[in-house]
Each structure stands twice: as C-alpha cells, then as structure tokens.
C-alpha positions in Angstrom: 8.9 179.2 101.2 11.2 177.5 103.9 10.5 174.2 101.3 11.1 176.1 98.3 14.3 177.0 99.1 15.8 173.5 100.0 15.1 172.2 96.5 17.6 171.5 94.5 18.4 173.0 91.1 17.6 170.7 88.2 20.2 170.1 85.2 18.5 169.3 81.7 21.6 167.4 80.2 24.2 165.5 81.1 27.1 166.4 78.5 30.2 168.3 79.6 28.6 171.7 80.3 25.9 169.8 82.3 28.4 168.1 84.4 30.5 171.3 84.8 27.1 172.6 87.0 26.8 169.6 88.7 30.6 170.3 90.1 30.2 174.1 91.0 26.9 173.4 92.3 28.2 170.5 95.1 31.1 173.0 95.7 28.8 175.9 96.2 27.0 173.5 98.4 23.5 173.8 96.2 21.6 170.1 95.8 21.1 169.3 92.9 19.4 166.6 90.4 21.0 166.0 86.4 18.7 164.4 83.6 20.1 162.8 81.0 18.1 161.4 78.2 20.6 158.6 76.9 22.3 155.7 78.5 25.3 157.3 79.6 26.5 160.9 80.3 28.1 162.1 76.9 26.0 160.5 75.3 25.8 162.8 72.7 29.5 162.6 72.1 29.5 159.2 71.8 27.4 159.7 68.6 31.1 161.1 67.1 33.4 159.4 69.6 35.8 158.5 67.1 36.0 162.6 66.0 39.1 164.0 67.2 38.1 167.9 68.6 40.6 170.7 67.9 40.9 171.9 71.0 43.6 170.5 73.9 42.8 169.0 76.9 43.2 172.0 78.8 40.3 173.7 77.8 38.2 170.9 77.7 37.9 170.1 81.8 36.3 172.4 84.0 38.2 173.7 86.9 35.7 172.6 89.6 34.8 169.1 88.1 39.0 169.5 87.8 39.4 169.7 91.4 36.8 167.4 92.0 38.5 164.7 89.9 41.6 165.2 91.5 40.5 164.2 95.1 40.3 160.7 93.4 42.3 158.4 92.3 41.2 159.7 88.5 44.7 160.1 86.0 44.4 163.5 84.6 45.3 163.2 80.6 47.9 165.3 78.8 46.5 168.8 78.6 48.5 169.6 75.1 46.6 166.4 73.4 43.9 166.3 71.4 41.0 164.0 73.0 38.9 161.8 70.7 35.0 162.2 71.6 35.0 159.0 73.3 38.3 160.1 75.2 36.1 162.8 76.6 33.7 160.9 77.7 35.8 157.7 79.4 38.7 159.8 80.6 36.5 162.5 81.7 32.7 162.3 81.8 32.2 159.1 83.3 35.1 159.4 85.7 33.6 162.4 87.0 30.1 161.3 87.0 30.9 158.1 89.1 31.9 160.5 92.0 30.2 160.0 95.7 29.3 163.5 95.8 28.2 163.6 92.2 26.7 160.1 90.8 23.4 160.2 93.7 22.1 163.1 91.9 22.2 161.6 87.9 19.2 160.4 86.3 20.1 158.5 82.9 17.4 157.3 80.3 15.8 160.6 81.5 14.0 162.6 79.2 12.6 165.9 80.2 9.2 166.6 78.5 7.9 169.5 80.2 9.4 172.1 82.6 7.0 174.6 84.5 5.6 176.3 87.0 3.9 174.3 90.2 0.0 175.0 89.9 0.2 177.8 87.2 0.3 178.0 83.5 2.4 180.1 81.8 -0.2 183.3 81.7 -0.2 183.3 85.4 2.3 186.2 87.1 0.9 186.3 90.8 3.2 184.9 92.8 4.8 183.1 90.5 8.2 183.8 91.1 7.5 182.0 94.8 6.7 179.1 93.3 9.1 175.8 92.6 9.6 174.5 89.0 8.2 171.0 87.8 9.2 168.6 85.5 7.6 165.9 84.3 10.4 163.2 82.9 10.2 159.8 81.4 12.2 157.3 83.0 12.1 154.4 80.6 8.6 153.8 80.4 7.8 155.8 83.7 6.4 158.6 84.0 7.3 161.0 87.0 7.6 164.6 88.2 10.3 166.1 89.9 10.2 169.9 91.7 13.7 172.2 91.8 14.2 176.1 93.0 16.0 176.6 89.9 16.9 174.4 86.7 19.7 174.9 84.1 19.1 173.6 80.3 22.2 172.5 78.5 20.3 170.1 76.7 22.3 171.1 73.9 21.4 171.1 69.9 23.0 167.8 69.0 19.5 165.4 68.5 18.1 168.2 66.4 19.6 168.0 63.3 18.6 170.5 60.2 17.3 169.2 57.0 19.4 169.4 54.0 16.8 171.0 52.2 17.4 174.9 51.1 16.4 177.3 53.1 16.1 174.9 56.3 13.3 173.1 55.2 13.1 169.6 54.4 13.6 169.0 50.7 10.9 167.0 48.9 10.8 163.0 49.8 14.1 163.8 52.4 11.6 162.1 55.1 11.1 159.3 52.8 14.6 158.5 52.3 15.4 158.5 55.7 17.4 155.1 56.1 19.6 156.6 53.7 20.4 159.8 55.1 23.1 160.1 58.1 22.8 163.1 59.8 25.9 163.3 61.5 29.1 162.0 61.2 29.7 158.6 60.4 32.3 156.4 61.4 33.0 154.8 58.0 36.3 153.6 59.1 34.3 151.7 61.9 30.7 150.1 62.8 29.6 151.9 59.3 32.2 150.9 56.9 29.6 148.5 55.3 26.7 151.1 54.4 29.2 153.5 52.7 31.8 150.7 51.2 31.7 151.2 47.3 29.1 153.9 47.4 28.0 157.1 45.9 28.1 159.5 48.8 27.0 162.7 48.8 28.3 164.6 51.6 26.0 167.8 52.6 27.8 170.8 53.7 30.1 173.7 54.6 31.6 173.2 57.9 34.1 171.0 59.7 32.3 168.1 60.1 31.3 167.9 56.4 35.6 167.9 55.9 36.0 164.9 58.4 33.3 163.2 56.9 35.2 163.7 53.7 38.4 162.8 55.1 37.4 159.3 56.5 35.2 158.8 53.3 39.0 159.5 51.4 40.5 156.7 53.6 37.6 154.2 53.2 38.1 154.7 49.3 41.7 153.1 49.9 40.1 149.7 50.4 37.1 150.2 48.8 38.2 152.0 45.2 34.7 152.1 44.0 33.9 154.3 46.7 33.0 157.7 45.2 32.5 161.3 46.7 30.5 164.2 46.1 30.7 167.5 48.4 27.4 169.7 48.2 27.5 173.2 49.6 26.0 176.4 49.1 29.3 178.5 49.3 30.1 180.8 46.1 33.7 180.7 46.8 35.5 177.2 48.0 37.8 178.7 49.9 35.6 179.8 52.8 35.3 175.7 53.4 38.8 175.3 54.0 38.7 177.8 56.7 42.2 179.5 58.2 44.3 176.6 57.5 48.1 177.7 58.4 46.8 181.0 60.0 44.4 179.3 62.5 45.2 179.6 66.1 44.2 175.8 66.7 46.5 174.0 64.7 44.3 171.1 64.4 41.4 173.2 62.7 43.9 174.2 60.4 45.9 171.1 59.3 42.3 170.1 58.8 41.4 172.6 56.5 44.3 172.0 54.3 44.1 168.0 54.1 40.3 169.0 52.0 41.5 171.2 50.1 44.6 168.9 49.0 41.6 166.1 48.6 39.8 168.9 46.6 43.2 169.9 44.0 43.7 166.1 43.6 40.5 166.0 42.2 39.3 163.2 44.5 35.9 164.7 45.4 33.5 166.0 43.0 32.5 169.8 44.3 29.0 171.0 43.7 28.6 174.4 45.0 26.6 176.4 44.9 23.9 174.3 45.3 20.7 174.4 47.5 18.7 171.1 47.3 15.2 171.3 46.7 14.3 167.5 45.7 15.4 163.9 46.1 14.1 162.2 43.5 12.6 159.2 44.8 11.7 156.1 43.3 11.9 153.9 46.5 15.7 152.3 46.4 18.9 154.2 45.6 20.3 155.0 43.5 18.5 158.6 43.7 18.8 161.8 42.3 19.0 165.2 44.5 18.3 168.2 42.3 18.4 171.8 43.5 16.5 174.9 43.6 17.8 176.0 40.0 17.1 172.6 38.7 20.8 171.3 38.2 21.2 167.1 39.4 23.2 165.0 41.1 22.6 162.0 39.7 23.4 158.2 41.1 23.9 158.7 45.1 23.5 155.7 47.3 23.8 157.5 50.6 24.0 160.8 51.7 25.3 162.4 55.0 23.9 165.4 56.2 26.3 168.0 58.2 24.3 170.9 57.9 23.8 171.8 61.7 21.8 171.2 64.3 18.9 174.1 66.3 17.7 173.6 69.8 14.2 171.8 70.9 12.1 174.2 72.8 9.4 172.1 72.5 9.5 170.7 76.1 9.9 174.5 77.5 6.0 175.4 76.1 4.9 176.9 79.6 8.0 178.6 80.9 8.5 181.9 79.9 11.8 181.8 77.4 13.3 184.1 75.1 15.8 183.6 71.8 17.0 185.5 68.9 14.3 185.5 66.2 16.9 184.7 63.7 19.7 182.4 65.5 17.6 181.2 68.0 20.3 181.6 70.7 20.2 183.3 73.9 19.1 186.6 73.2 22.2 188.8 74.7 24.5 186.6 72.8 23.2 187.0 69.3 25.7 190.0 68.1 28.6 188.4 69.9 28.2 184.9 67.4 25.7 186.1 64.5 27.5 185.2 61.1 26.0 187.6 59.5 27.8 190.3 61.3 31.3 188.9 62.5 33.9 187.6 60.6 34.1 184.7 62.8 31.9 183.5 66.2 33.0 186.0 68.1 33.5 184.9 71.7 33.6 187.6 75.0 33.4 186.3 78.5 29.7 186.6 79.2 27.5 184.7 82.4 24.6 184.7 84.2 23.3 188.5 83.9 23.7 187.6 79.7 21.6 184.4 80.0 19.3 185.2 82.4 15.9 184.6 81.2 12.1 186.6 81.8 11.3 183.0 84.2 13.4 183.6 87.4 16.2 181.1 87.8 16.0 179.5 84.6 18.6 179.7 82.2 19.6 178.1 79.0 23.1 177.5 78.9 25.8 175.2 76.8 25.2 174.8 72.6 21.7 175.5 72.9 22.7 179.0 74.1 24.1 180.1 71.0 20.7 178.8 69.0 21.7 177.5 65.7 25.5 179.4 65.5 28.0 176.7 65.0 31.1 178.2 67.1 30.4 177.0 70.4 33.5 176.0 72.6 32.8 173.8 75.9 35.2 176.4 77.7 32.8 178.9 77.2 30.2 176.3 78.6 32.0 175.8 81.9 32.7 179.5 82.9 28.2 180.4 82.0 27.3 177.7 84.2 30.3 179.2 86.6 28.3 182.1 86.7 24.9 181.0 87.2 25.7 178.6 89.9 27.4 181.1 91.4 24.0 183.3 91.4 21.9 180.7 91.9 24.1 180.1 95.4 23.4 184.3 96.3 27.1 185.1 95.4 27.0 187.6 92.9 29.8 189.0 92.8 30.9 185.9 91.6 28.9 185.8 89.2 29.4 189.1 87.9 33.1 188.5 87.6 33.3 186.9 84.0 36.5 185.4 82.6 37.3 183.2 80.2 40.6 181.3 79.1 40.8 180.2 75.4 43.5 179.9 72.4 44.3 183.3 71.2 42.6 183.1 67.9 40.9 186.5 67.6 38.3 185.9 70.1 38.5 189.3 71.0 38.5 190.8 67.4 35.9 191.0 64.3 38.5 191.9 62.0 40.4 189.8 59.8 43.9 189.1 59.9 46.7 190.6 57.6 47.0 187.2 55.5 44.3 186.9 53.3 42.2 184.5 55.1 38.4 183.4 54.7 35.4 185.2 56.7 34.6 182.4 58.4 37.2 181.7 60.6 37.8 183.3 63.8 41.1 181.7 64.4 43.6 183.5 62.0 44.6 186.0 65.0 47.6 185.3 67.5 50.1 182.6 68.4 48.5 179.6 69.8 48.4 180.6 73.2 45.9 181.1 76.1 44.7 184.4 76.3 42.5 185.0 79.4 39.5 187.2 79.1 37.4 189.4 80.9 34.8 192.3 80.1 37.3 194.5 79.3 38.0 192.9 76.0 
C-alpha cells in the first residue's frame, strides 16, 4: 500500500490540457509521468498550426503552468492576441515542457495501448481499488509497462477523425480514395499548395473549420484561377454555417462567419446543402463523383477535405471500467450541459472532478475527449477539470469542489438565444466581450 501510494499519476496526452496537469500536479507536489504519442508536445496542434484560434491569449495558458513559466526566463505573449496553433505550441507548449521540474517526467513517441488494472481484468472487484494502474506503451519500437496510483486521459479526439459518409459511417469506396481525402485542415497556402493548386475541391462540412478551409481555398484561387470550390453540408438553412457573426462574443468567430458568407453572396463557392454522401464513385484516379443518399452528384472533384469532426478512441481503455454518453460519447455528467440537440449553443458551466469522475477510482477522462464527439470544447475549460482532479487526486477536496471558470461572456451561462435574430448554433451572441467568471451558481 506504502508502494502504491508513491506512484505517480500518469497523463495520456501531452497537448495543452495534458500539460495544464503536469503543472498543478508538481505544484501540488504529486509525481507524475506524461505520454505523448507524437514527436513533440502539441503535436496535435501542429497538424493546424497555421489556424489562427478565436480565442486570446488569456484564456489559452493555464494559471499554474502560468506561474510556472514565469519563474523562467520564458516572455509571456500579449494576452489580447490571437495565437496561431504553432504560436501555442512554440510560445507556450514547448517552453513549458522544457522546464526542470517538468521535462523529466515527458515521454514523446509514446503511445498508450492499454491502461489497467495490476493482476486483474476488468471483471475482477476484490481489492481492486488497492491496486496500481498499468500501462503498457510503445516507445518507438519498444514495448514497455509503466505503473501509476492514478492516470488522467486528455488524449483528446483529434487523430480520430469521422467519415464523411451520412450518418457517420464511411461512404462507399471513402477508404479507397484515401490519398485524396484530407481530413483536417489543410494548409493550402503552405506545404499543401501543390495538391489543391487548380483543383476541384470539395470541402465537407458545417463548422468552423470547414469556413477556414474555404477561406484559404479563396486565397489560393488568387494565384491559381482554375482553382474551384464546392461546400457540402447537411444544413437546411445556410445561415446556421455562418454562425453569430457581429453578435458573437469572440470577435474573431464572428468576422469569420461573415468573410463565408460574403465568399457565399459573391458566388465564389458552389453550396450543396443539404446533402448526406452516400458514394464516391470510384474508378481509381480523380476526377470522382460523390453522390448522396437521395441520389443527387457532384460531379468532377479532384480532392476533397473532410471537416466533419472528430470522436474519441476508447479502444486502448478495453479493461478499465469507463463510462460515456450513449449518444455523444462524452463524459457522462457533461452530456446536457453540451448536447446539440438540446441547447442552442455548447453550453459551458464550471464543472470538475466530482462531474468526471469515473466507476475506476482515480481515473478520469478529461480535455476534448470529455465532451465525446460535441464540438464546443474550449482549452480554458480543460485547465480548470484537470484543476480539479489534481487537486483530488492530491486529498484536497475542497479544492476540488470549488469550481470556477473564467471565459468571454458569450452566453455560457444561458440556452436561450439572443434578441437579434441569430442562428441555433452559436453560443456566443450573448454579452460584451468580456470575462465573465463562473462558478456553480450560474
């Protein structure tokens, strides 16, 4: 038991939410150990480093790795700008990673591939709780197993990218067109300028990243006029896609939704909504057809990107004891704060370690993969869950009980819409941009 105790808490991820433990845990003085599959940490953000993120840099550093950063020589960035990915990462992530008290405990080209309980399987319940954790992770081409009192998965959503098909299943041949399919967003203006240069592009969905996508493909299209581009969606109305525009509460997301819908007017992109693709129509090359569930065609794409979401692996989590949200495969607790369905907008209340606590003692899934497939995930609310469990994990809970949380006043608190007709699926149309700091009493 005496061993047991001593161990330190393990940390699936290595993105800003997984760093964000790392800090509270060394200032809660826990030991701890941080896998992260890719080369660097923020190494998913480096897929879109050259996306710029709506929100400022005030709400994008945590308060611990904050203080932290600022016992080094480390330049703290402008908290009113608006970070690129890659900013994130080399002004933040790194900087904070190559800390004495942090860098030790990092593990890169790390891949967790199974997390459970020493000497019983999941069916076992005697004395299971006294038992340590073990995960078995591959380090290049090495295998090797790790034991921690408690571990933390913010492995995020990011590598697990839905299909385009409707319905969230593949569509027909999408696995055998794979090389041209981008699922993400492309940095056309960049190192992929050459695959999309003069191309048909179809661009596959509804969200933000579908509109930067758009947006670059627009600018590409200045040097290459041949360029053309098709948006696919499954919205009945147009102007949910453009979001709150001047009545969002980041005015980033905003300007952003008003640049497509200028693109839109101008009669730059060709719109094909509603459509749900069933088909690509294969013949082994581009160019292809996609063809939906009603039959209609788009005929002559070259490439497509695919910004339809991402949903979170739980493959690697087979013997520990999980739960999620049959339908948004989120943290069960937090599935009628952010469910779509129900809100006008991803509804965001302070919540911590008692929301996320899982049936396996001390473990927790925490960061994106939290909210399952729901697409309104904010890092702030990332730093103050891990906050929270640290906090627990450390025996103070009345730490961790005490839940705030400081974002943009954009209706966070609020399911209804505001008095400006504005479409259902923003939650930023409420409030000045200001902080507003919230607790449980919201």
């Amino acid at each position: 038991m005496e061993h047991y105790s001593t161990l330190p808490t393990a940390i699936i991820g290595g993105g800003p939410v997984g760093l964000a433990a790392a800090a509270h845990l060394f200032l809660a003085n826990q030991p701890f150990i941080l896998f992260e599959t890719g080369k660097s940490v923020g190494h998913n953000l480096l897929d879109w480093g050259h996306v710029r993120v709506f929100s400022p840099w005030q709400y994008n550093i945590d308060k611990a790795a904050r203080a932290l950063l600022q016992q080094s020589v480390w330049q703290a960035p402008d908290d009113k700008g608006l970070p690129l990915g890659a900013e994130i990462v080399h002004n933040y992530l790194q900087p904070l990673a190559n800390l004495p008290q942090i860098k030790p405990h990092i593990h890169l080209n790390s891949q967790v591939i199974q997390v459970g309980r020493k000497g019983l399987d999941k069916m076992t319940t005697k004395n299971r709780e006294q038992c340590p954790f073990v995960l078995r992770v591959k380090q290049g081409d090495v295998y090797q197993r790790y034991e921690a009192k408690a571990v933390i998965d913010v492995s995020g959503t990011w590598q697990n990218p839905n299909p385009i098909g409707s319905g969230g299943v593949s569509a027909l041949n999408e696995e055998n067109c794979q090389q041209h399919i981008f699922y993400g967003i492309p940095d056309v203006l960049g190192i992929h300028r050459e695959r999309f240069a003069n191309k048909s592009v179809a661009v596959v969905g509804g969200g933000h990243s579908a509109i930067n996508s758009l947006l670059d493909l627009n600018k590409l299209r200045a040097a290459f006029p041949a360029t053309q581009l098709h948006w696919v969606l499954r919205k009945k109305d147009m102007a949910e896609a453009y979001g709150g525009k001047e009545n969002d509460g980041l005015r980033a997301r905003g300007a952003l939704g008003k640049r497509i819908e200028k693109l839109v007017e101008a009669k730059k992109v060709h719109i094909h909504t509603p459509f749900h693709i069933d088909e690509i129509m294969w013949q082994g090359a581009p160019p292809f057809t996609i063809k939906d569930v009603a039959g209609n065609t788009l005929e002559g794409i070259q490439e497509i990107v695919a910004n339809t979401g991402a949903r979170p692996d739980f493959s690697f989590l087979r013997e520990i004891r999980y739960a999620h949200n049959s339908a948004l495969e989120s943290v069960p607790a937090l599935a009628n704060l952010i469910d779509p369905n129900i809100h006008s907008c991803g509804t965001v209340r302070p919540h911590g370690e008692r929301e996320l606590r899982q049936p396996e003692k001390d473990f927790y899934i925490a960061g994106a993969k939290s909210y399952g497939r729901a697409p309104t995930f904010l890092m702030a609310t990332g730093y103050e869950q891990v906050r929270s469990i640290v906090a627990a994990i450390a025996g103070n809970w009345q730490a961790a009980k005490e839940v705030k949380l400081e974002l943009p006043e954009t209706g966070v608190c609020s399911t209804e819409l505001p008095s400006a007709p504005a479409p259902v699926t923003t939650c930023c149309g409420i409030g000045q941009e200001q902080p507003a700091t919230l607790s449980k009493k919201c």
